[in-house]
C-alpha positions, 0 to 999 in steps of 0.5 A: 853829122859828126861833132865839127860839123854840128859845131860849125853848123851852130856857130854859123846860124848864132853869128850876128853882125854887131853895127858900129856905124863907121866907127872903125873906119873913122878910128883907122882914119885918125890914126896917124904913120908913126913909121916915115915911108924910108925906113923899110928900104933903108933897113933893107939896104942896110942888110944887103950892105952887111950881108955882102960885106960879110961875104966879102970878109969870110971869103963866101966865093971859096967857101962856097966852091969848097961847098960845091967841090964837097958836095960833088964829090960826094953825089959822084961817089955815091952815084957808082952804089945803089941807093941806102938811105943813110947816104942823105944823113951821112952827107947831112952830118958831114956838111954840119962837120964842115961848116962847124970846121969853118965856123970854128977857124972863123972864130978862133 
């Protein structure tokens, strides 16, 4: 037997069940919703309202497509090569240039 076996070997046989005769049941009873039942969907409506306004407002459909069109072009380019493994890190470092180029345009 190696070490973690002996140790569990000794937690299970040194377990005891303390009785408490009810008394979380009875304290998880008494303890009242602070949190009304409408908050959670509200919240979220809330966020996939904001979310797609800001789609809306950073034109998300051309930023996307830009995206895509980058991407593609990028898969097609590197499809006529065989495969090097800086391909995956040259296509991370310019999808963080091209997002940083929008963010940057946003911004300022």
């Amino acid at each position: 037997m190696d070490d973690e076996q002996l140790i569990r070997q000794f937690m299970l046989s040194a377990r005891e069940e303390v009785s408490d005769s009810g008394f979380s049941t009875r304290v998880m009873r008494h303890i009242p919703n602070t949190r009304p039942i409408w908050v959670f969907p509200a919240t979220m409506l809330f966020v996939v309202a904001a979310v797609a306004a800001l789609f809306i407002w950073f034109d998300g459909w051309s930023v996307l497509c830009s995206i895509f069109v980058h991407v593609y072009t990028i898969f097609t380019y590197a499809k006529h090569f065989s495969f090097n493994p800086i391909y995956p890190l040259v296509f991370l470092a310019l999808g963080c240039w091209y997002l940083t180029e929008k963010i940057k345009k946003l911004v300022y």
